[in-house]
C-alpha positions in Angstrom: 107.7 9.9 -98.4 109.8 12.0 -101.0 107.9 15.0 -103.1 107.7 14.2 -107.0 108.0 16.6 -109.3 104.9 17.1 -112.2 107.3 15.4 -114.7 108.1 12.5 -112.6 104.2 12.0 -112.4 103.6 12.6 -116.1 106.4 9.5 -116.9 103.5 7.1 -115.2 101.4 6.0 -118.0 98.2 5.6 -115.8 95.3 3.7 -118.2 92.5 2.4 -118.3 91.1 -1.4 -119.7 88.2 -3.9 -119.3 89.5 -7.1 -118.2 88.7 -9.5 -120.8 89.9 -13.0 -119.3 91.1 -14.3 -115.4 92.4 -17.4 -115.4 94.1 -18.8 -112.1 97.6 -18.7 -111.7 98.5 -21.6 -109.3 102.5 -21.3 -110.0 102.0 -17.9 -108.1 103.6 -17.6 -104.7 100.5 -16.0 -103.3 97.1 -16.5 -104.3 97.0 -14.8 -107.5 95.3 -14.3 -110.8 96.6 -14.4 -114.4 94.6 -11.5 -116.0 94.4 -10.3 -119.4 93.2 -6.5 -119.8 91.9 -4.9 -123.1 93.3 -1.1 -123.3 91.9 -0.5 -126.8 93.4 -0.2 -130.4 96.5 2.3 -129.9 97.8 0.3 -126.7 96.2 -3.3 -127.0 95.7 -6.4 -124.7 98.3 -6.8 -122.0 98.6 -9.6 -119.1 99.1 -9.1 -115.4 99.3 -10.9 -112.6 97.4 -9.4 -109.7 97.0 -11.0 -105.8 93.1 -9.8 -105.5 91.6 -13.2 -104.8 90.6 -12.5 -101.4 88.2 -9.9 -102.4 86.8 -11.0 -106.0 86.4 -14.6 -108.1 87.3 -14.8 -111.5 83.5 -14.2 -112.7 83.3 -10.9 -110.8 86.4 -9.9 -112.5 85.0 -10.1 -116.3 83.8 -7.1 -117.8 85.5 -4.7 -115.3 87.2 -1.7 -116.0 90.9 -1.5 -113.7 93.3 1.0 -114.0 96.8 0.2 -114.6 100.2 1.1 -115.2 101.3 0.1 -118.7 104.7 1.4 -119.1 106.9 -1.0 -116.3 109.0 -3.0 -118.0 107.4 -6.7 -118.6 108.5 -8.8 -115.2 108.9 -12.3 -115.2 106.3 -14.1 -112.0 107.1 -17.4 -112.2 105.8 -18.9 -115.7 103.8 -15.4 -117.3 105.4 -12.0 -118.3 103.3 -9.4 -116.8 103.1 -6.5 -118.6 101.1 -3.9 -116.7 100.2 -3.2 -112.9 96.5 -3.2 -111.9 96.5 -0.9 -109.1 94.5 -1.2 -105.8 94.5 -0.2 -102.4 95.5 -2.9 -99.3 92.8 -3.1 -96.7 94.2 -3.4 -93.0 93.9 -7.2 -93.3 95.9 -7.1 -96.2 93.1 -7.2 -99.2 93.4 -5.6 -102.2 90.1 -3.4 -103.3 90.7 -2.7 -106.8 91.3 1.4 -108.1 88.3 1.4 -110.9 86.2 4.5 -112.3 83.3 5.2 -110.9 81.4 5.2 -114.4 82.9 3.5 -118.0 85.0 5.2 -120.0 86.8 4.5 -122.8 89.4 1.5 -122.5 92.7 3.6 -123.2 91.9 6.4 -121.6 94.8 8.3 -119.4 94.6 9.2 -116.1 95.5 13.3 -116.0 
């Protein structure tokens, strides 16, 4: 793995947002969710796709604060723009357990 420099990291706008709506995406490849995230007035609601059905349903999903990265360009996944990254960590069998603060904080906030 190659070292970053503390302005390389500072370029990833790191955020977080309550997820606000999961619909399913059957047009995905891989099992996936459409999933639209609330990051508060200054940055707004933005849609993902994110494969983290094996580990949670839609219903689980609501309300639930994520961290993502919001300044990727937009990327095309079959029918949907994305326009963030929820991030997460793959399990040895290849689920996804979602990165997520361990108490609320306000939807917006940057990860330092």
């Amino acid at each position: 793995m190659d070292d970053i420099s503390w302005s390389d990291f500072e370029k990833v706008a790191l955020h977080v947002g309550t997820i606000i709506e999961v619909e399913d995406f059957p047009e995905a490849r891989n099992p996936a969710y459409k999933i639209s995230v609330d990051f508060g007035k200054e940055l707004g609601i933005k849609k993902s796709s994110a494969q983290i059905t094996d580990l949670y349903d839609r219903e689980s999903l609501m309300g639930r604060q994520v961290v993502a990265v919001i300044n990727f360009p937009p990327k095309q996944i079959g029918p949907m723009r994305s326009e963030c990254l929820i991030t997460g960590f793959h399990r040895d069998d290849g689920a996804v357990v979602l990165a997520i603060p361990d108490s609320n904080v306000p939807n917006g906030a940057k990860l330092d």
